[in-house]
C-alpha positions in Angstrom: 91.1 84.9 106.5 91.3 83.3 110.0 89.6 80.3 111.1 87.6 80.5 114.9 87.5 77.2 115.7 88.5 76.7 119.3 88.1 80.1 120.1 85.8 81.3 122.8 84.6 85.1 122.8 85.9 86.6 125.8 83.3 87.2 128.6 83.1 91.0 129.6 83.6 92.1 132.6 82.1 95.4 132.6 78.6 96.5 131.0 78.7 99.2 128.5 77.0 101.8 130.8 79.8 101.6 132.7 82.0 102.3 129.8 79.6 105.4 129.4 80.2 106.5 132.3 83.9 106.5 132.7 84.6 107.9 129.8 81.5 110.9 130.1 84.9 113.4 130.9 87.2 112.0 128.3 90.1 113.9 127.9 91.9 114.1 124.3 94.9 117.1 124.6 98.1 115.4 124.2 101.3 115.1 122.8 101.4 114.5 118.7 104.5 113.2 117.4 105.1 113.8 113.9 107.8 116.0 111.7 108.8 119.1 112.9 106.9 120.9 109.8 104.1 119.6 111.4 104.1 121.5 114.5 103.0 125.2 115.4 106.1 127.3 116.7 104.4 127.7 119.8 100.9 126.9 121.8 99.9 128.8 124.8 98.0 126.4 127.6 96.3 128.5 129.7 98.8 131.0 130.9 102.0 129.8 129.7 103.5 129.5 126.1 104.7 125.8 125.6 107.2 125.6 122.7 106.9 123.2 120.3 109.7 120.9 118.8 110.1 118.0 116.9 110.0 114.7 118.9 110.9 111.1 118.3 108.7 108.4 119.4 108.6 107.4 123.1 109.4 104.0 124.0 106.6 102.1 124.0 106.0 103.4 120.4 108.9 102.6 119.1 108.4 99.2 120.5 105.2 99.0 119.1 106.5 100.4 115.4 109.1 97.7 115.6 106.7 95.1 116.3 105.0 95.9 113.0 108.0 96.7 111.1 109.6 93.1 111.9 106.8 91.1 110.7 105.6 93.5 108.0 108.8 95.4 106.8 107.6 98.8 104.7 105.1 99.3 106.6 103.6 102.8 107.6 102.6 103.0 111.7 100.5 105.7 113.3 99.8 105.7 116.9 98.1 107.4 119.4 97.1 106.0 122.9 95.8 108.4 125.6 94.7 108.0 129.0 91.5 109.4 129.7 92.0 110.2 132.8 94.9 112.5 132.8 94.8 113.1 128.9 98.5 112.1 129.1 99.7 110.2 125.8 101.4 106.9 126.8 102.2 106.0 122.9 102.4 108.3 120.2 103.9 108.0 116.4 103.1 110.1 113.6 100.0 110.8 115.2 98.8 113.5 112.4 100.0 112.0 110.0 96.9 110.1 107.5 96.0 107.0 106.8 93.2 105.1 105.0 90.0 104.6 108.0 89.2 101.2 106.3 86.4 100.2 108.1 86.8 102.9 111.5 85.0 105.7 108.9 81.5 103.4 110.1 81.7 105.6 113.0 81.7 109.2 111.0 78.4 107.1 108.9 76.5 106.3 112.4 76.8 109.7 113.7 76.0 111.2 110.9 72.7 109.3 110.6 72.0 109.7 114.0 71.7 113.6 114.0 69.9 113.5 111.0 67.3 111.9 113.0 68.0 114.0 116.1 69.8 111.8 117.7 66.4 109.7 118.1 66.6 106.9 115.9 63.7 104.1 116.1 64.0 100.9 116.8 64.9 99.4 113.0 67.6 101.7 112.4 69.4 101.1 115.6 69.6 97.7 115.2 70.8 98.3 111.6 73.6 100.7 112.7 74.5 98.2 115.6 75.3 95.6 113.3 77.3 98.0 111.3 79.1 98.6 113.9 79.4 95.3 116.2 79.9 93.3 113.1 81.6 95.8 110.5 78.7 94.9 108.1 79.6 96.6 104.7 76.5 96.0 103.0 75.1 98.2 105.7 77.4 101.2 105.2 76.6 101.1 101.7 73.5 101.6 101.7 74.0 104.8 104.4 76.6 106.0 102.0 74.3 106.0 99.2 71.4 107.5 101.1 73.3 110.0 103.4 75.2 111.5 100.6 79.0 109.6 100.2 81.8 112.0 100.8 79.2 114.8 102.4 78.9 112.3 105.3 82.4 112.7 105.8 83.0 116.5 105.7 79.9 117.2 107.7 80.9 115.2 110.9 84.5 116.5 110.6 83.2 120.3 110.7 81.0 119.1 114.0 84.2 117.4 115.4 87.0 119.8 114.7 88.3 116.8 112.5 91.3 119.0 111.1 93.2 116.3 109.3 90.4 114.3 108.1 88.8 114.1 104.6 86.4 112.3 102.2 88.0 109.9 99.7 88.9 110.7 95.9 87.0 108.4 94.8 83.1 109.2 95.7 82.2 105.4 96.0 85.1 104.0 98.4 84.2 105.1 101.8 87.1 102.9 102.8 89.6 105.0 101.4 88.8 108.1 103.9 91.8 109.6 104.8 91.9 110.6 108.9 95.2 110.8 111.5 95.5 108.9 115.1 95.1 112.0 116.6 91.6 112.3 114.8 90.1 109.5 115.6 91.2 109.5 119.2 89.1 112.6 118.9 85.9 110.6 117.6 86.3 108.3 120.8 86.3 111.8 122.8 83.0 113.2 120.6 81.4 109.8 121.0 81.8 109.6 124.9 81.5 113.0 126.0 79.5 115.4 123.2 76.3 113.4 122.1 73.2 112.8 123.9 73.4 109.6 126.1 71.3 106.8 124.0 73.0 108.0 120.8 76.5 107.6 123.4 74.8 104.3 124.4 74.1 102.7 121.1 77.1 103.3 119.7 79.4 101.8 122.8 77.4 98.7 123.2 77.9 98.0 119.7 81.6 98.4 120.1 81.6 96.7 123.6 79.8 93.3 121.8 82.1 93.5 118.7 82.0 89.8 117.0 85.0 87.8 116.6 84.1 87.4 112.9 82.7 90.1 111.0 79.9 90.4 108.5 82.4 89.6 105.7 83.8 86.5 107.8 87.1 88.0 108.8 88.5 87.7 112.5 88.5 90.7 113.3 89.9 90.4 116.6 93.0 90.9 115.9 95.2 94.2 117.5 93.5 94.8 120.7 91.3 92.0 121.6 93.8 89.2 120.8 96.8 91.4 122.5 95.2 92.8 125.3 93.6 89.9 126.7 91.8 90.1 130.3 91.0 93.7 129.6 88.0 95.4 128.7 87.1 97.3 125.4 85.2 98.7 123.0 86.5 98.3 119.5 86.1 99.4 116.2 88.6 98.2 113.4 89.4 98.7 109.6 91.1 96.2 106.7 91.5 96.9 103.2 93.1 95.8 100.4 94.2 97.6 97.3 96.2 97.6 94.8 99.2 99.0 96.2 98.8 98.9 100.2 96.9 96.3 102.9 95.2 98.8 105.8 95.2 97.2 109.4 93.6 99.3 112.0 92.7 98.0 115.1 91.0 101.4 117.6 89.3 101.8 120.5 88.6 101.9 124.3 90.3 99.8 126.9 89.8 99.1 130.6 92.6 96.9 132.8 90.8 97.8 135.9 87.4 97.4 136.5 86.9 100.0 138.6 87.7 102.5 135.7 86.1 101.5 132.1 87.0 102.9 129.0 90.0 104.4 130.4 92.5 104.4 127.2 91.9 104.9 124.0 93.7 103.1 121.9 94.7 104.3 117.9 97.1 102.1 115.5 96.9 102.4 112.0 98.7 100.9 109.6 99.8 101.0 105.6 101.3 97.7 105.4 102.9 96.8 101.6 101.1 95.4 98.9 99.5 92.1 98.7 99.9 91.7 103.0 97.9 88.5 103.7 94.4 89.7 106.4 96.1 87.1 109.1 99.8 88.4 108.4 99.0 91.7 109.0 96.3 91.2 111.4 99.1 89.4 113.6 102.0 92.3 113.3 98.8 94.4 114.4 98.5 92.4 117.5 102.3 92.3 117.9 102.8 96.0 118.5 99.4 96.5 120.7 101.1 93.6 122.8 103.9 95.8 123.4 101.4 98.0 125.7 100.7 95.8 128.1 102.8 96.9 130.9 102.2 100.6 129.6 98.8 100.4 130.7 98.7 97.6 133.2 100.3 99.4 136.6 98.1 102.5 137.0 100.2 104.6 139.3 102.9 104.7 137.2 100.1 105.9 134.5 99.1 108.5 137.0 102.6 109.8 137.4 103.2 110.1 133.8 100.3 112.9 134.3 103.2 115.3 136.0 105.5 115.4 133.2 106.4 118.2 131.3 105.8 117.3 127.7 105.5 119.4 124.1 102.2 120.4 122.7 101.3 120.3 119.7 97.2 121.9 118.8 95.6 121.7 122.5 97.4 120.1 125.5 95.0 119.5 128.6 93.7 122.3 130.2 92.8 121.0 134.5 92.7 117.9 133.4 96.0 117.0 135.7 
């Protein structure tokens, strides 16, 4: 468990409407990296029949698996970072492949309470499901867990998504041990910002945006994007877990390195990390291989031109989006 002393929360730059609003046309077609057993044979876009093939992962997410693997050999990596703009991936490993959500399935629980309630909660149970969410309070997602119905929770906002690779855990009582892919959950940061009603989108983003450095539990949980990235702008929601034989390390969300365009990337690395992985240890190879994006996402034109290449589809690629 890290220590905060000396540390000063970073000051953000942009409000989270303005993280609304960028991200209101969100685009989330893109490359997925995987095994080639993984892929369709084909996928038509619009009028023309893209064929699929297996890939290896680009630079920057090889450096990024690297990163992990040389502070935490063993260890498992999925990424999946897209630019929202062009719905270009800039990073992408073993995107649909799954790993435990840890802590990230506390998005599936708030927006499945929130359409129970139309969307319209009052003024208790949005503060209740901010702190879940800000602060990763566990004692919180319990109690939804219990109430809402455990694995249901899960199944039901994966049929409203189009969650195709995401599924309850075995065990009824561990809402930890969901099982979801990077592609997946780049597709809750779509759902989030483009398909519900704005204060539901609202709620949930300012939550993320004001993320504590320590959590409920007293974990740092700044580790992976808001330690690498620093000077940007996000919107975070992470996941840790221990168990008996692999540490979880998840570090998600949306990221902004110019003001003038909020929310632009979303950002996905999860991680199985071996057995008995210190928090801090694998926090830190976390924030090592989310370090390796920095000049990915720092000079936008080059992001822009990525938007013009030619590149193999796996299910949807985007669609006018260019």
């Amino acid at each position: 468990m890290n220590t905060l002393s000396g540390r000063r929360r970073r000051v953000l730059a942009v409000v989270a409407f303005a993280v609304v609003l960028a991200i209101s046309g969100i685009a989330v077609a893109h490359v997925a990296t995987g095994t080639a057993a993984a892929h369709p044979d084909s996928v038509t876009v619009g009028a023309t029949t893209v064929a699929a093939q297996p890939i290896s992962p680009n630079p920057p997410a090889q450096q990024m698996q690297d990163a992990i693997l040389t502070a935490e050999p063993g260890s498992r990596v999925g990424i999946d970072v897209v630019d929202t703009v062009t719905g270009t991936t800039l990073a992408g490993l073993n995107t649909d492949q799954q790993f435990y959500t840890a802590s990230v399935v506390k998005l599936l629980i708030a927006l499945d309470e929130l359409k129970s309630l139309n969307w319209q909660p009052d003024s208790d149970t949005a503060a209740q499901l901010s702190q879940m969410l800000s602060a990763s309070d566990d004692d919180i997602a319990d109690a939804l867990w219990d109430t809402d119905g455990g694995p249901d929770i899960v199944s039901r906002v994966a049929a409203d998504i189009g969650l195709g690779a995401t599924q309850p855990p075995d065990d009824p009582a561990q809402w930890g041990e969901t099982l979801t892919t990077p592609a997946d959950v780049v597709r809750i940061y779509h759902y989030i910002g483009a398909e519900i009603p704005q204060p539901a989108r609202e709620l949930i983003l300012t939550a993320l945006h004001r993320a504590s450095a320590t959590a409920a539990d007293g974990t740092d949980q700044y580790f992976g994007i808001p330690d690498a990235l620093t000077g940007t702008d996000w919107a975070i929601k992470q996941g840790w877990m221990t168990l008996d034989d692999s540490t979880t390390m998840n570090t998600t969300g949306l990221v902004s390195t110019d003001p003038a365009q909020p929310g632009r990337y979303v950002v996905v690395v999860l991680t199985t990390q071996p057995a008995g992985t210190a928090w801090t240890t694998g926090g830190a190879a976390v924030t090592a291989a989310v370090s390796a994006l920095r000049q990915t996402l720092a000079p936008t034109s080059t992001v822009a031109a990525a938007s013009t290449e030619t590149v193999t589809c796996s299910n949807t690629c985007p669609v006018g989006d260019n």
